[in-house]
BAGU-689484 format. One record per atom (N, C-alpha, C, O): x, y, z; residue in one letter. Coordinates in steps of 0.2 Angstrom, whole numbers, padded with zeros to 4 digits, always signed. Layout:
N
XYZa...
//
This chain:
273
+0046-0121+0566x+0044-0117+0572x+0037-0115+0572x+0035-0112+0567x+0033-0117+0576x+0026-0115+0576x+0026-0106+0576x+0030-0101+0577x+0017-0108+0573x+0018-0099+0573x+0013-0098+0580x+0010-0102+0583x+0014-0092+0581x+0011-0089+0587x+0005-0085+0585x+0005-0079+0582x-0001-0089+0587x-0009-0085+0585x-0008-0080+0586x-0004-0078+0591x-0014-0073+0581x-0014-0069+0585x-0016-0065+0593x-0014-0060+0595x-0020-0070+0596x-0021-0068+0603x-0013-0069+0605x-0010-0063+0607x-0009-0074+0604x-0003-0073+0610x+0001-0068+0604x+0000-0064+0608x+0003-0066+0601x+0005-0061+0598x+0002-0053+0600x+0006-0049+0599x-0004-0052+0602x-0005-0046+0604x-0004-0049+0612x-0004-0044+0615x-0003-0053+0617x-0002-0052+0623x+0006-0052+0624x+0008-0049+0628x+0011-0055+0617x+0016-0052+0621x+0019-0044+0618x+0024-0041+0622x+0016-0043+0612x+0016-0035+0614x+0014-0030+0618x+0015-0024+0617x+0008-0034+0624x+0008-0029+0625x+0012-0028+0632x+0013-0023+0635x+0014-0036+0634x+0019-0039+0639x+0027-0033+0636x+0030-0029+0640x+0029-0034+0629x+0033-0029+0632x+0033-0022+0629x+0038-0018+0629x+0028-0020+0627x+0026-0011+0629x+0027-0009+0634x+0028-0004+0635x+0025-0013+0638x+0025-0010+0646x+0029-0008+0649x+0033-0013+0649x+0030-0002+0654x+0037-0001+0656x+0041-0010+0661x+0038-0015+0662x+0046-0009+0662x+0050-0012+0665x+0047-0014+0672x+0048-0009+0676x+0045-0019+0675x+0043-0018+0682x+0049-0015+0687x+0047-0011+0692x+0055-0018+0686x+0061-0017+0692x+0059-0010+0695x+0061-0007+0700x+0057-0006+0689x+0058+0001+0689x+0055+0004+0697x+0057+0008+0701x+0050+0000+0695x+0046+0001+0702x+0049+0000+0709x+0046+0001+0714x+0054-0004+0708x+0055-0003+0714x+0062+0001+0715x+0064+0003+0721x+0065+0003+0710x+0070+0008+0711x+0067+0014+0717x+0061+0016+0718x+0072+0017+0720x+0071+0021+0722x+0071+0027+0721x+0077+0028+0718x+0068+0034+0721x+0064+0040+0721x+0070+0042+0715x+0069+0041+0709x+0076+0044+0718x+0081+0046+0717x+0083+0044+0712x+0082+0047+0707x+0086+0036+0711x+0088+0034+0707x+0083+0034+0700x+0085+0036+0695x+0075+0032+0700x+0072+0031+0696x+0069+0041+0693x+0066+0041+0688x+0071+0046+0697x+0071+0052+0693x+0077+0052+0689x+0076+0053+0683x+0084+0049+0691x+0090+0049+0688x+0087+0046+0680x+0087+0049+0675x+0085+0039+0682x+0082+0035+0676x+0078+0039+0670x+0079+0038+0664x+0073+0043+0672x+0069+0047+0669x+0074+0053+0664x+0073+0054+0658x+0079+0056+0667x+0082+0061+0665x+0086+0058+0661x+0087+0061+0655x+0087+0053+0662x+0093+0050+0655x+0089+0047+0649x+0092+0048+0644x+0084+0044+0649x+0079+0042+0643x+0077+0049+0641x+0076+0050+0634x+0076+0053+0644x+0073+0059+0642x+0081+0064+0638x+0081+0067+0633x+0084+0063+0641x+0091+0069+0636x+0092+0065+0632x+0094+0068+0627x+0092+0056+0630x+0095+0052+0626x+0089+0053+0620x+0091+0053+0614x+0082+0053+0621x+0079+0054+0617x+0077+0062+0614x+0072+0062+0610x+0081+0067+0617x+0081+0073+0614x+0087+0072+0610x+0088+0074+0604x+0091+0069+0613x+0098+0071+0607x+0097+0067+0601x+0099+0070+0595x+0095+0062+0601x+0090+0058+0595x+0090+0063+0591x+0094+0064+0586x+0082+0067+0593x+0080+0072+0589x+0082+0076+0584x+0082+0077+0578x+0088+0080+0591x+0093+0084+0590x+0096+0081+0582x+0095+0081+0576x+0100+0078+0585x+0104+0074+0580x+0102+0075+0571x+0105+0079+0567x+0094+0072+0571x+0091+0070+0566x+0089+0077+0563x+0090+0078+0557x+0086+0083+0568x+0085+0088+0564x+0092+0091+0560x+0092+0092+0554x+0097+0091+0565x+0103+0094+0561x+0104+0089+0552x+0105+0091+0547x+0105+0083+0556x+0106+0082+0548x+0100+0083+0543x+0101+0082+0537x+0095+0084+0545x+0091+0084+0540x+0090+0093+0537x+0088+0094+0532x+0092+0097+0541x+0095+0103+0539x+0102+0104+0533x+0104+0108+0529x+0105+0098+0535x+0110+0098+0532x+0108+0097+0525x+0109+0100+0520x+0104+0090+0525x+0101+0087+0517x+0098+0095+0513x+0100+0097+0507x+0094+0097+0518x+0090+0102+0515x+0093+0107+0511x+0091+0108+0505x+0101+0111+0514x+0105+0114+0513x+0107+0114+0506x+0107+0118+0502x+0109+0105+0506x+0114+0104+0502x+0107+0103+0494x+0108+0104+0488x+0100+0101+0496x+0097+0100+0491x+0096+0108+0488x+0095+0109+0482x+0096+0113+0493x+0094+0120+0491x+0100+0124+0487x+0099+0129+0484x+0106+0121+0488x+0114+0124+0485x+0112+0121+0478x+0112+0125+0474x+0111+0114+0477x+0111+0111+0471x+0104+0114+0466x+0105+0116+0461x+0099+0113+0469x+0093+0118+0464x+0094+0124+0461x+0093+0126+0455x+0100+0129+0468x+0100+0135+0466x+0105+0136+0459x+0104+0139+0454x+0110+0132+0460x+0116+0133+0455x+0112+0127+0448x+0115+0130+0443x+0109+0124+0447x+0105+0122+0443x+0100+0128+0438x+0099+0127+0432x+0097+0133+0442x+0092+0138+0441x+0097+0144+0438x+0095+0147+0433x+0103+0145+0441x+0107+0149+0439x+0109+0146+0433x+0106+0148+0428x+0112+0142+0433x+0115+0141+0428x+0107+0138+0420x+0109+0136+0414x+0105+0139+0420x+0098+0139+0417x+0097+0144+0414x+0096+0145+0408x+0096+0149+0419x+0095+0159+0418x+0102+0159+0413x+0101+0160+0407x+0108+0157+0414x+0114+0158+0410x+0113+0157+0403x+0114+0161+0399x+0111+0150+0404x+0110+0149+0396x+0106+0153+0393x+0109+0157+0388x+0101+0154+0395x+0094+0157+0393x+0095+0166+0390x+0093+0168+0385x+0099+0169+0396x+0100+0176+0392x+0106+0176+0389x+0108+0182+0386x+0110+0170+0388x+0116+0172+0382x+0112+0168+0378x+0116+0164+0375x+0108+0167+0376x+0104+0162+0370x+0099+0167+0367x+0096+0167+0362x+0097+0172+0371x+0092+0177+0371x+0097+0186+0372x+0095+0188+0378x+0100+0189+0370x+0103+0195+0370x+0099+0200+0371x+0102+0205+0373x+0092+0201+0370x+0087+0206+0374x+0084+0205+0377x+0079+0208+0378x+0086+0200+0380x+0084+0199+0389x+0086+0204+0397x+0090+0208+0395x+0086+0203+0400x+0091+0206+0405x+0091+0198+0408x+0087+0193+0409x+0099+0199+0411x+0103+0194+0414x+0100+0193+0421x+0103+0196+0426x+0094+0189+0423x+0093+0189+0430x+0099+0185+0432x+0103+0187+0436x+0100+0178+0427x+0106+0174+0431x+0110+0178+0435x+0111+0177+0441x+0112+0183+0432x+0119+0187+0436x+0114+0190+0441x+0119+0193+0444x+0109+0193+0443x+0106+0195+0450x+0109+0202+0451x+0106+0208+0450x+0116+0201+0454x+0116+0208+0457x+0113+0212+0461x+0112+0210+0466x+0111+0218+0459x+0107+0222+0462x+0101+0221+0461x+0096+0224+0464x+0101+0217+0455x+0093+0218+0455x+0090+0212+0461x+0084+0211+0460x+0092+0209+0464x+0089+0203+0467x+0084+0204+0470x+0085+0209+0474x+0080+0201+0471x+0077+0204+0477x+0077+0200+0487x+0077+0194+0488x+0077+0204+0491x+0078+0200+0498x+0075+0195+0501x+0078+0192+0506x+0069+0194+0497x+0066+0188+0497x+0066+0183+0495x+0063+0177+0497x+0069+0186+0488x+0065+0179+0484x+0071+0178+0482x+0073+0183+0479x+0076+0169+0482x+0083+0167+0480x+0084+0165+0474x+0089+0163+0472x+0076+0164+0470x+0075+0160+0464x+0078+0165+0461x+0079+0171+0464x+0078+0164+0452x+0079+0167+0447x+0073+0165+0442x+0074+0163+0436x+0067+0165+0445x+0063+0166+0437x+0060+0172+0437x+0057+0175+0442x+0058+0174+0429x+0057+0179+0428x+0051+0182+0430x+0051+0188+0429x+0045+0180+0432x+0041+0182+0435x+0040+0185+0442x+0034+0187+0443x+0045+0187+0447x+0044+0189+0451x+0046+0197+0453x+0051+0200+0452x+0041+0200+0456x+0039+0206+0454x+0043+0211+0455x+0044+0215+0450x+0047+0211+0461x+0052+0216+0460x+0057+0213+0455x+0058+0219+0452x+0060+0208+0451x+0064+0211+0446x+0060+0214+0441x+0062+0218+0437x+0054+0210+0442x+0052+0216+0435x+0050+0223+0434x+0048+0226+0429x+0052+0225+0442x+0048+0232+0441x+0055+0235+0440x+0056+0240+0436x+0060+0232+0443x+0066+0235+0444x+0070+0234+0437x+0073+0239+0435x+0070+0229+0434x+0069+0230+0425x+0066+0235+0423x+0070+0239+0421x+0061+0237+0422x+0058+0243+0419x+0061+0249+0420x+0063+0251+0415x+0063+0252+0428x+0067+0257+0428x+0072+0258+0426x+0075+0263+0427x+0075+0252+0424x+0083+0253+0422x+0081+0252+0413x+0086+0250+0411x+0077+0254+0410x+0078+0253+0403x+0081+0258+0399x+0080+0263+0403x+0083+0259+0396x+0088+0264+0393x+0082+0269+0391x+0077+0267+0388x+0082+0276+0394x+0078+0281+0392x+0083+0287+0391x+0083+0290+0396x+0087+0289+0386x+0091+0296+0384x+0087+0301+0386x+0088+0305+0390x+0082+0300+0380x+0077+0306+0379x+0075+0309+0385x+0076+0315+0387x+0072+0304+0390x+0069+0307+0396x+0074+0310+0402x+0071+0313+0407x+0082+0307+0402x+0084+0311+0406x+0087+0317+0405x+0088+0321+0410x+0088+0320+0397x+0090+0326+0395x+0084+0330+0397x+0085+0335+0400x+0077+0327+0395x+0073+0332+0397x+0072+0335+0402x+0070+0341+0403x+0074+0328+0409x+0072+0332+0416x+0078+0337+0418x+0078+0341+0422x+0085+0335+0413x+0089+0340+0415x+0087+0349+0413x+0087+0355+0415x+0085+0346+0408x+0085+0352+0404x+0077+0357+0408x+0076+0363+0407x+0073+0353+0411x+0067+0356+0413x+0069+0358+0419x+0068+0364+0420x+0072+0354+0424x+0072+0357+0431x+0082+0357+0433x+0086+0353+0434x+0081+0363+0432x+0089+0369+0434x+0088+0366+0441x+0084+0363+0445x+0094+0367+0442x+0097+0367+0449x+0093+0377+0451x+0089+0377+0456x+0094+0381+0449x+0091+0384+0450x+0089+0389+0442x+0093+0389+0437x+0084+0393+0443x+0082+0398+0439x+0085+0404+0436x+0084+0408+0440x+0089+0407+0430x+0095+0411+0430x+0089+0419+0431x+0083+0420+0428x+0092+0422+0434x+0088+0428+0437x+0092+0433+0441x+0096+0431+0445x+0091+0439+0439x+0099+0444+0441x+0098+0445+0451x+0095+0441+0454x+0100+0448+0453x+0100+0451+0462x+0095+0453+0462x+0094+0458+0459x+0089+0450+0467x+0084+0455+0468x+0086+0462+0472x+0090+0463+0475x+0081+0466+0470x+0084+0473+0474x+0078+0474+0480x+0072+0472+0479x+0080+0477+0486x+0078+0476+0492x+0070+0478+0492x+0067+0474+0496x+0067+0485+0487x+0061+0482+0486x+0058+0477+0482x+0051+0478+0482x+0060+0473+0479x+0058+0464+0475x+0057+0460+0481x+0053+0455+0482x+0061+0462+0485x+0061+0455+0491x+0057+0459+0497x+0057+0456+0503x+0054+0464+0498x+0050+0466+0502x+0042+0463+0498x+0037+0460+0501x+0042+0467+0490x+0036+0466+0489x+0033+0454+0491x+0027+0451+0492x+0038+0452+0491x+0036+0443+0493x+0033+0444+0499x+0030+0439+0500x+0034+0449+0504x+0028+0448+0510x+0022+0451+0511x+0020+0453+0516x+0019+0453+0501x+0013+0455+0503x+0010+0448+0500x+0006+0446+0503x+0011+0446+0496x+0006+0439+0495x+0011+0434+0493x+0017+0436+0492x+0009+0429+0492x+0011+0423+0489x+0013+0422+0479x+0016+0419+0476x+0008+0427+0477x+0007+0428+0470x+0013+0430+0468x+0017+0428+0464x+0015+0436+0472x+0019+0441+0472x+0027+0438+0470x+0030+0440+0465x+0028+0433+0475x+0033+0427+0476x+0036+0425+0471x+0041+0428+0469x+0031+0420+0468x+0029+0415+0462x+0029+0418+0455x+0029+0414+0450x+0030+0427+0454x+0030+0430+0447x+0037+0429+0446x+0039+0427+0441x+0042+0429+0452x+0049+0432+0450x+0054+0425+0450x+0053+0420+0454x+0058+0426+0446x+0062+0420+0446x+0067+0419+0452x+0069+0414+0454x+0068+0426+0454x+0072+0427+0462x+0068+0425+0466x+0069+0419+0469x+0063+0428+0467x+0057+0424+0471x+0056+0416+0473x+0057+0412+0479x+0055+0413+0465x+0056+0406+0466x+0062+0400+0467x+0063+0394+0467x+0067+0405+0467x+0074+0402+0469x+0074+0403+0476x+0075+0399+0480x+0071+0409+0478x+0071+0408+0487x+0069+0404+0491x+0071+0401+0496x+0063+0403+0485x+0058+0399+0490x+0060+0391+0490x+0059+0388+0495x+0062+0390+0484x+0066+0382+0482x+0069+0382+0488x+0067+0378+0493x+0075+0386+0487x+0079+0386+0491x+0075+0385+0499x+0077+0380+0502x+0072+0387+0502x+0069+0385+0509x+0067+0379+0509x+0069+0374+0512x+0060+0377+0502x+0058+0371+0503x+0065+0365+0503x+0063+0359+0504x+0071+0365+0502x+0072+0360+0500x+0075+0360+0509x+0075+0354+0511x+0076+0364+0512x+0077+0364+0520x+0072+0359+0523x+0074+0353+0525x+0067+0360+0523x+0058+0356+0522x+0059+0351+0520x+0055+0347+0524x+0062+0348+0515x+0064+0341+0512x+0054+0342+0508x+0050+0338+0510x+0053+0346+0505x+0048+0348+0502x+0047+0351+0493x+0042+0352+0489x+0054+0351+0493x+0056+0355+0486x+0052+0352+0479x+0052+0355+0473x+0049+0345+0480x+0048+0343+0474x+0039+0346+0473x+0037+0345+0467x+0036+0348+0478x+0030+0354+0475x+0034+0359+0469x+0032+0359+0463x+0038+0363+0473x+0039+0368+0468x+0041+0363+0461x+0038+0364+0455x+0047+0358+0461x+0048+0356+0455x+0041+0353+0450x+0041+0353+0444x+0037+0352+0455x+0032+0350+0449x+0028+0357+0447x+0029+0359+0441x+0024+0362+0451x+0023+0366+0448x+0027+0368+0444x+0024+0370+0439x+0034+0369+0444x+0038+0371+0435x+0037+0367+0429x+0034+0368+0424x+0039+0361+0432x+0039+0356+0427x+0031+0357+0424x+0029+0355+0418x+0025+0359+0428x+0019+0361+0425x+0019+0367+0420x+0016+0368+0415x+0022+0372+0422x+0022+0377+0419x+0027+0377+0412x+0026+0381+0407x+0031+0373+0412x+0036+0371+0405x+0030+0368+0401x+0027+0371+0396x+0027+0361+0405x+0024+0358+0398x+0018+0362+0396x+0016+0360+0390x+0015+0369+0398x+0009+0371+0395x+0014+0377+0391x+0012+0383+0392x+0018+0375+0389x+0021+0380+0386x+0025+0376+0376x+0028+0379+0371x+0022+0370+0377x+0025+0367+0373x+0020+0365+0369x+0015+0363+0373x+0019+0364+0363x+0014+0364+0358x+0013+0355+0355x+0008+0351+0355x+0021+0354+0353x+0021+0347+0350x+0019+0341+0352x+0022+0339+0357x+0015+0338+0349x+0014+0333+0352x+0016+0327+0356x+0013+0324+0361x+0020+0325+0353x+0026+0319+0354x+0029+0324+0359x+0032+0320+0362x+0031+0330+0363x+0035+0331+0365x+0031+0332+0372x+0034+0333+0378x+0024+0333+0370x+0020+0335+0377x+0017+0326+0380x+0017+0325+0386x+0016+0321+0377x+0016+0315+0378x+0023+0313+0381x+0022+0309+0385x+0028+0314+0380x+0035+0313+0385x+0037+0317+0390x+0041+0316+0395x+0033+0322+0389x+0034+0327+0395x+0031+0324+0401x+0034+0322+0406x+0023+0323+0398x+0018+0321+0403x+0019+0316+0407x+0017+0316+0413x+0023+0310+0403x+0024+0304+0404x+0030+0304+0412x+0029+0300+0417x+0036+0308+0411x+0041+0313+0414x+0038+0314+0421x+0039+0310+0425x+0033+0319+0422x+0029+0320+0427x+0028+0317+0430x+0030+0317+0435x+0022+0312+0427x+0018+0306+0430x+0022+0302+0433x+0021+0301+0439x+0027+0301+0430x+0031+0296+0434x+0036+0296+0440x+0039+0291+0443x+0037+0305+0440x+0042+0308+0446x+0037+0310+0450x+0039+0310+0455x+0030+0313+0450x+0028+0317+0456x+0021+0315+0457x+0018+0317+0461x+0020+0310+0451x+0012+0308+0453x+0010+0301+0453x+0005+0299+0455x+0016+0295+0451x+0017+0290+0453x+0016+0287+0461x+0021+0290+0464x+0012+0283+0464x+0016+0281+0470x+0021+0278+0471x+0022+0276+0477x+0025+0276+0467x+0031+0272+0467x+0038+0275+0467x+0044+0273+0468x+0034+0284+0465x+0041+0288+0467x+0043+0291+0473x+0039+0293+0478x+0048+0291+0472x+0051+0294+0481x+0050+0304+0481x+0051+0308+0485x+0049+0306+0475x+0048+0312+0476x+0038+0314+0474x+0036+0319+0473x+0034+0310+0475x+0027+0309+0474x+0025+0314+0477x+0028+0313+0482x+0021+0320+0476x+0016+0326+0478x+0010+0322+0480x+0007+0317+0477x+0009+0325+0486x+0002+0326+0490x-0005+0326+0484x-0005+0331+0481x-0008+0322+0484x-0015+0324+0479x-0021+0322+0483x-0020+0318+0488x-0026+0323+0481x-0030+0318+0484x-0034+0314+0478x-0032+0315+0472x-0038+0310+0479x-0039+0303+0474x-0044+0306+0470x-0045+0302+0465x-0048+0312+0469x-0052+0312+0462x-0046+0316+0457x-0046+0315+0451x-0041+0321+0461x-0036+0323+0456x-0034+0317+0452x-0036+0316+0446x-0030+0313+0455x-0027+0307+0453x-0029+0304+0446x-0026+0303+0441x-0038+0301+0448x-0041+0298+0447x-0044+0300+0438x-0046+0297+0433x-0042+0309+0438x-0044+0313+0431x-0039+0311+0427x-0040+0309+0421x-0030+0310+0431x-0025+0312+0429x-0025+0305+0425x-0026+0304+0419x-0025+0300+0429x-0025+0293+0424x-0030+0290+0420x-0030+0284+0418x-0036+0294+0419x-0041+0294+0414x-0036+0298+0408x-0034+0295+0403x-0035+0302+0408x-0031+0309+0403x-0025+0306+0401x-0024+0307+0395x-0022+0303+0404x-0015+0300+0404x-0015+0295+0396x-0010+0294+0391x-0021+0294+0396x-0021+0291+0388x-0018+0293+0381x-0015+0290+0376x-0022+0299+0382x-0020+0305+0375x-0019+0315+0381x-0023+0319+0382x-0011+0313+0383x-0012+0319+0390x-0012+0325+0382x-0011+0324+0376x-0014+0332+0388x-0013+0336+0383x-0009+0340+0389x-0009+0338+0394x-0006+0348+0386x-0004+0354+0390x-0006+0354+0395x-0002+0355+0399x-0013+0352+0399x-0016+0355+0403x-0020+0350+0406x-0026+0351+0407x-0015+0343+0407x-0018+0337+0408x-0017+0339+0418x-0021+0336+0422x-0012+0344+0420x-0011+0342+0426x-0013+0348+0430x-0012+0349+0436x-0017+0351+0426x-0018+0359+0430x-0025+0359+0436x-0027+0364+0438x-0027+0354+0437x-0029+0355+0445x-0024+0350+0451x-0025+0350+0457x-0020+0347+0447x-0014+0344+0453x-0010+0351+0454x-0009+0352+0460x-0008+0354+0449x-0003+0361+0449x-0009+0365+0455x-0007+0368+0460x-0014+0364+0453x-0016+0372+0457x-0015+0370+0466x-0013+0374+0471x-0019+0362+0466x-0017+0359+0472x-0012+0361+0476x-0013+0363+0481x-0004+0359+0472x-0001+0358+0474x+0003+0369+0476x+0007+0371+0480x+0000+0370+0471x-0001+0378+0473x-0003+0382+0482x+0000+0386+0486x-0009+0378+0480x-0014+0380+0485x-0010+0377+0493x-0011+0378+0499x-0007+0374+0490x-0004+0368+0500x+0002+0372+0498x-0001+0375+0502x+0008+0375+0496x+0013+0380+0496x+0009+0386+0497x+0009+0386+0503x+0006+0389+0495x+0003+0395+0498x+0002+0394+0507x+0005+0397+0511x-0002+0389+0510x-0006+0388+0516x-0002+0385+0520x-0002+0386+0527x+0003+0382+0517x+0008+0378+0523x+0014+0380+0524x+0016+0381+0529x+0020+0381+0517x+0025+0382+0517x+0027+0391+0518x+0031+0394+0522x+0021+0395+0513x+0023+0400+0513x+0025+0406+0518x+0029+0410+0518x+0020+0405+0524x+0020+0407+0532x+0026+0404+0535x+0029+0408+0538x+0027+0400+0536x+0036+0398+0538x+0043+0403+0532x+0049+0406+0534x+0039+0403+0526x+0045+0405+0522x+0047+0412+0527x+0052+0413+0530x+0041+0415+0527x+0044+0422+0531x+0045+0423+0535x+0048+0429+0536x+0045+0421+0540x+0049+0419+0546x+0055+0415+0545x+0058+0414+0551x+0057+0412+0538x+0064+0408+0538x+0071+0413+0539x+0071+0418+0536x+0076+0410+0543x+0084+0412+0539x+0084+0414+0532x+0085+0419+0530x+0082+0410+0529x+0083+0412+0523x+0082+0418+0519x+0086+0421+0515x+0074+0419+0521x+0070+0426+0521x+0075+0431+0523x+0078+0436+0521x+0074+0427+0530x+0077+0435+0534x+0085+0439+0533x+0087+0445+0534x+0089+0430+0530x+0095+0433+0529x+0095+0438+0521x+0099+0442+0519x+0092+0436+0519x+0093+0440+0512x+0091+0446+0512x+0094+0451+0510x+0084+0447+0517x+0084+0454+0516x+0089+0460+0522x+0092+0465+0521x+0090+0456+0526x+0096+0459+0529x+0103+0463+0524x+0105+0469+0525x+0105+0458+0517x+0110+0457+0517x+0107+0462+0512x+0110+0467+0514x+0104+0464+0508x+0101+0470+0504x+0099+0475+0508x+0097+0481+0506x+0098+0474+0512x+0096+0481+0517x+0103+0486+0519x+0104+0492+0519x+0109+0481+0520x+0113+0483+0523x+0121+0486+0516x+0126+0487+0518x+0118+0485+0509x+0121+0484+0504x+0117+0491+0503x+0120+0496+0503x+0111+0491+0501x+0108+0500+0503x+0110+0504+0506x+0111+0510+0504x+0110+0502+0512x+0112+0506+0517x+0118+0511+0516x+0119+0517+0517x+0124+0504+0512x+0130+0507+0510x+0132+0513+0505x+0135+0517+0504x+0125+0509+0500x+0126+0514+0493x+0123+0521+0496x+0123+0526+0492x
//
């Protein structure tokens, strides 16, 4: 069979690229009909094709994932002081379906899950539910509306005021000022470097949900010190955080329920005696 040079090879494709003539004579009607049917037949094409290739995708992303999984499996029963990403759990993160170990929140979320004893007796042990302190008597709880200082000496006083800030959803000022006033009370060293450690990570971390107000050259002291802290690694955050309970919270206190229920109810326990 003869061959077909390239000149009549490019004339007859371009003879049939080109639309169909009949078309043309179709009428309005009919040839929009025409148009609409090449055009849904050529979407559903598409259609078709994307689905299945979501499907491919699907099923390529099912088979990596349990491949990865079962990998992570090997890996931390063959390694016993690992933590088990394979098993995921809670630690997973929302975004990210892989399991290796470099990705950021399981590692931060590893770290606070590591076995610390010591430091959770400590924070038991440092911050009471409340202060043990006998009944104020009705002049104890008068003298707190001459100052703030006044307040802050007495251990009823700071169970009051607790007790407000936590109305405030604000209580973790006062907890840090105690928790400052314990560790300058303690000498040893190893036990003021876990103390330190304790604080930092509950009220001066930003990563914690009970984090105190500072501004960035306090901060900036505290993680310079943070190396070798001593007693008195935190005592311009404490004054700070002094200074913003005095100007913010303490003028609501007296005007609080709180305030005003207590001294009522000594007022009227006098009255009796």
């Amino acid at each position: 069979m003869p061959l077909l040079s390239q000149n009549n090879q490019e004339c007859l494709q371009k003879h049939f690229s080109r639309p169909p003539m009949w078309k043309k004579f179709l009428p309005l009607p009919r040839a929009e009909a025409y148009n609409a049917d090449i055009h849904q037949t050529t979407k559903k094409e598409r259609d078709t094709k994307a689905i299945r290739d979501i499907k491919l995708m699907g099923s390529e992303w099912m088979e990596m994932q349990k491949l990865q999984m079962s990998a992570a499996q090997v890996t931390s029963e063959s390694l016993p002081g690992w933590h088990r990403v394979g098993n995921r759990g809670s630690n997973a993160c929302c975004f990210c379906w892989c399991c290796c170990c470099s990705c950021s929140c399981l590692t931060v979320r590893n770290q606070e899950q590591r076995p610390r004893r010591a430091s959770h007796e400590l924070r038991r042990d440092d911050l009471p539910t409340c202060e043990e302190s006998p009944i104020p008597t009705l002049e104890e709880v008068n003298t707190w509306a001459q100052s703030f200082d006044k307040l802050m000496l007495t251990p009823a006083g700071r169970n009051a005021f607790r007790e407000f800030l936590r109305t405030e959803f604000s209580e973790e000022n006062m907890l840090f000022w105690m928790a400052c006033e314990e560790l300058k009370k303690e000498a040893n060293k190893s036990i003021i470097e876990e103390k330190a450690r304790i604080i930092y990570e509950d009220y001066i971390s930003i990563l914690s949900p009970k984090e105190v107000s500072l501004d960035s050259r306090v901060r900036e002291v505290i993680n310079r010190n943070m190396v070798e802290p001593s007693q008195h690694i935190f005592d311009d955050a404490q004054l700070q955080i002094y200074t913003l309970m005095h100007r913010d919270s303490y003028p609501r206190f007296m005007n609080s329920a709180v305030y005003k229920d207590l001294l009522q109810s000594l007022s009227e326990k006098s009255a009796e005696a």
